[in-house]
N, C-alpha and C positions, 0 to 999 in steps of 0.2 A: 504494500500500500504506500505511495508515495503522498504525503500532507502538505497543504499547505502553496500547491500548483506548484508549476515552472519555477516559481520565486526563492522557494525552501532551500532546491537542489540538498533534502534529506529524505535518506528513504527511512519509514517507522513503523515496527514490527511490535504492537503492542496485543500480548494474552491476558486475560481476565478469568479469575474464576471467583465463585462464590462459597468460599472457604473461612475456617477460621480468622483471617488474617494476621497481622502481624501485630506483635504489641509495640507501642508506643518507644520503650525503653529498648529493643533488640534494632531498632534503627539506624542507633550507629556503629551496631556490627554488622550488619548483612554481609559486606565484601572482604572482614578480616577471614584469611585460611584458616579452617578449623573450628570457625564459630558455626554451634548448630543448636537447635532445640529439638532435633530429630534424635531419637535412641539408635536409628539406624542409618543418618547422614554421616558423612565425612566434613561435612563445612565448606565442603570445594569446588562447591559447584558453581556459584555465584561468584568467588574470589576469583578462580579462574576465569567466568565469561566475562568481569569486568575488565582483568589485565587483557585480553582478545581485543574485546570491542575498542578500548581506550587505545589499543595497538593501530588501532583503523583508525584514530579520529574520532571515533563516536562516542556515544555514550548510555546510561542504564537510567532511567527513569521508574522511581516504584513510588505507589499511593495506593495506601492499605489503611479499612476500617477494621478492627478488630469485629468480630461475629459476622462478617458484612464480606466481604473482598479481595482481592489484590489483585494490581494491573503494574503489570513489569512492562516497560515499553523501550524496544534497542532503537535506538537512534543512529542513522551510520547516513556519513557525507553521499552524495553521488558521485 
């Protein structure tokens, strides 16, 4: 999905689901290696796709309600 017309020259891959969400306070770890609230995550899944995308140029965008949501959105130059 390219946002924004001609103008952006960004393309934005954002998924949404309607999950738990994320609490308020684990915000600003989402992209340290090894941070997880999962009993069966590694922490690396985020840390790695942000050092990638940031490797492009682009970037990660997240807005979570707790009980409600999250919408991760990659952002990457044209």
């Amino acid at each position: 999905m390219i946002e924004g017309g001609a103008q952006s020259r960004e393309a934005v891959l954002a998924v949404e689901d309607t999950g738990k969400g994320i609490k308020k306070e684990h915000f600003d770890k989402l992209f340290i290696p090894f941070f997880t609230t999962s009993p069966s995550g590694t922490g690396l899944g985020l840390s790695i796709s942000h050092k990638i995308i940031e490797a492009h140029r682009g970037r990660i965008e997240i807005v979570s309600e707790e009980e409600r949501f999250t919408r991760v959105s990659v952002i990457l130059p044209l």
